[in-house]
C-alpha positions in Angstrom: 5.2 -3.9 -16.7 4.1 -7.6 -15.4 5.7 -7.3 -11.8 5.6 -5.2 -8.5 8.3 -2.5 -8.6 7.7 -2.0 -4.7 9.4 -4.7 -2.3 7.1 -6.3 0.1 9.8 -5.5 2.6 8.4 -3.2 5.6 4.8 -4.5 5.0 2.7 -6.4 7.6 1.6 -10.3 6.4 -1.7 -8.4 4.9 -0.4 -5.8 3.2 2.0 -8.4 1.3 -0.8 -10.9 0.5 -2.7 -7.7 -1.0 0.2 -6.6 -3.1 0.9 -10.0 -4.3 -2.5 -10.9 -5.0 -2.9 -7.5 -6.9 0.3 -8.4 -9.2 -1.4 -11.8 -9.6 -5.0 -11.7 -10.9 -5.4 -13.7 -14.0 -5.3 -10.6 -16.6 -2.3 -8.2 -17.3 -4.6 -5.1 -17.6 -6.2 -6.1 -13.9 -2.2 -6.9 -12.7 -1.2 -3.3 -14.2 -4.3 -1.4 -12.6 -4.6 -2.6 -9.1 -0.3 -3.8 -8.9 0.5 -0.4 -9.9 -2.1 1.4 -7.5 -0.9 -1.6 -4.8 2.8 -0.6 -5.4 2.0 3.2 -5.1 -0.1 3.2 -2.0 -0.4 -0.3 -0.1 1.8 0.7 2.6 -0.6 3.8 3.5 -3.7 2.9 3.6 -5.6 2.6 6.6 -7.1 -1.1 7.8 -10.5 0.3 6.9 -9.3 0.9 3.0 -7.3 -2.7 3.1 -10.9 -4.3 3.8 -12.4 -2.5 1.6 -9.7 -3.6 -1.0 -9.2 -7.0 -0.1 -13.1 -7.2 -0.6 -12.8 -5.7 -4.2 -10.3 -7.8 -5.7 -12.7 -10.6 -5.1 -14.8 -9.5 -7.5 -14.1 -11.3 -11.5 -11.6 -9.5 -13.3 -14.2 -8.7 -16.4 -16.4 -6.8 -13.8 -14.1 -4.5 -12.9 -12.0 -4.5 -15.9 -15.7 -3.0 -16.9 -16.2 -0.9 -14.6 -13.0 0.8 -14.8 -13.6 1.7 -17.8 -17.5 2.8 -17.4 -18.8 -0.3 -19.3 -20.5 -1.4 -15.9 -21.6 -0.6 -12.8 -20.6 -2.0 -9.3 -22.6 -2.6 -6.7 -23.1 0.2 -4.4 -21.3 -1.7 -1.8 -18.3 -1.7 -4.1 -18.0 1.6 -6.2 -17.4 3.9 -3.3 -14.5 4.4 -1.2 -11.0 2.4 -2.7 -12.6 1.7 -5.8 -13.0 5.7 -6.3 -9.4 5.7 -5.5 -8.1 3.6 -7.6 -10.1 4.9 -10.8 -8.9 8.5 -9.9 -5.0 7.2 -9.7 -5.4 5.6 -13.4 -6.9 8.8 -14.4 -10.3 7.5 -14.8 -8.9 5.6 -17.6 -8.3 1.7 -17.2 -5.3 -0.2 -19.1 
């Protein structure tokens, strides 16, 4: 899988810079963990878990690529809330 199987029809000018920027990161195995997760759940998530996403993916795709798959550690500011989501949808198992 290499694109979004969810159209960005519906979605608010956010919510369809998040999903493309999630299908878009630089690494297929960061494009099939966050664009898979985007294409599941973008449209529901509240503005507070948008922030909280839109700050995530701004971190290097190594670091989380890493932390996905418990080689590192975030920082506390980061491994809470969407970033506990998103591990728990790949089943704590990255690409």
């Amino acid at each position: 899988m290499s694109a979004s199987t969810r159209s960005s029809d519906g979605l608010d000018d956010r919510r369809k810079r998040l999903l493309f920027r999630c299908w878009h990161r630089g690494t297929k195995e960061m494009d099939y963990i966050l664009g898979r997760f985007a294409d599941a759940h973008i449209a529901d998530l509240s503005e507070d878990e948008i922030s909280d996403f839109e700050r995530l993916i701004e971190l290097p795709d190594p670091d989380l690529y890493d932390a996905f798959n418990d080689k590192a550690s975030l920082d506390a500011e980061y491994a809470d809330g969407i970033f506990r989501r998103i591990k728990a949808f790949t089943g704590g198992r990255a690409a």
